[in-house]
C-alpha positions as CSV (number, residue, x, y, z in Angstrom):
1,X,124.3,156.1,41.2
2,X,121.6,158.7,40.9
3,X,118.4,157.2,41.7
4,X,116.4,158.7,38.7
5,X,118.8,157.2,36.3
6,X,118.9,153.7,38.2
7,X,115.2,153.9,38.0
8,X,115.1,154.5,34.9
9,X,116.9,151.3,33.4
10,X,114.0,148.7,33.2
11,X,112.1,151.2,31.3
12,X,114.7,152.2,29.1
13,X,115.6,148.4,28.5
14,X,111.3,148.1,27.7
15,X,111.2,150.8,25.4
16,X,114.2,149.9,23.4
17,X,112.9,146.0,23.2
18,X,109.4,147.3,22.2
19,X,111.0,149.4,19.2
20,X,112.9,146.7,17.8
21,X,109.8,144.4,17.9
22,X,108.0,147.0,16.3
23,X,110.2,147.2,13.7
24,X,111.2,143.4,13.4
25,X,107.2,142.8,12.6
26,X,106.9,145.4,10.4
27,X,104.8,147.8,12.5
28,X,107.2,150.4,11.5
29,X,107.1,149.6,8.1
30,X,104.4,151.8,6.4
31,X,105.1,154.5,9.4
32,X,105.0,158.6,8.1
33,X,108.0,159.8,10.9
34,X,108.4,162.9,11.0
35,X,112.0,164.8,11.6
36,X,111.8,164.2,15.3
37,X,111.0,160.4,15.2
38,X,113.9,159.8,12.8
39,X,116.6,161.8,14.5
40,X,115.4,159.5,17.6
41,X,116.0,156.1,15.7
42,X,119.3,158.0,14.2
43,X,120.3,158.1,18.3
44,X,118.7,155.1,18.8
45,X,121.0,153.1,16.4
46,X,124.4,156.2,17.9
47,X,123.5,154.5,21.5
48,X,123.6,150.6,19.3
49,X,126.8,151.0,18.0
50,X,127.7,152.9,21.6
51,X,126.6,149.7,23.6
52,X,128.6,147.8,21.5
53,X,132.0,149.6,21.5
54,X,131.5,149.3,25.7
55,X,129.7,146.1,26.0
56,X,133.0,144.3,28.1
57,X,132.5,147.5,30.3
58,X,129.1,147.2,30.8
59,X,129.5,143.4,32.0
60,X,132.0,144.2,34.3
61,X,129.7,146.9,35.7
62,X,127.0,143.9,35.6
63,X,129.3,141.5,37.2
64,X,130.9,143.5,39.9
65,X,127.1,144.3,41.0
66,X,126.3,140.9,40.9
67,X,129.2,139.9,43.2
């Protein structure tokens, strides 16, 4: 696996956590976002929906590393 991607897992996994508490307690709420920071939560929710479709791939993955 390509190290800069591997690396950058735990902060990817931070980041998306961080946004969805922001807007689960309404931090986002009153928010002006511009064209950028909505076609970012547009991908954000494309990579959701994304996760889900592979999610029995992605354990596998999880499990065969665990092994």
């Amino acid at each position: 696996m390509n190290m800069h991607i591997k690396n950058n897992i735990t902060e990817t996994a931070t980041n998306l956590w961080n946004f969805v508490n922001d807007f689960e307690v309404g931090n986002l709420a009153d928010a002006e976002l511009d064209m950028p920071e909505c076609n970012a939560i547009h991908d954000i929710i494309k990579a959701c929906e994304s996760i889900i479709e592979t999610k029995l791939d992605l354990y596998k993955l999880l499990n065969n590393t665990l092994e």
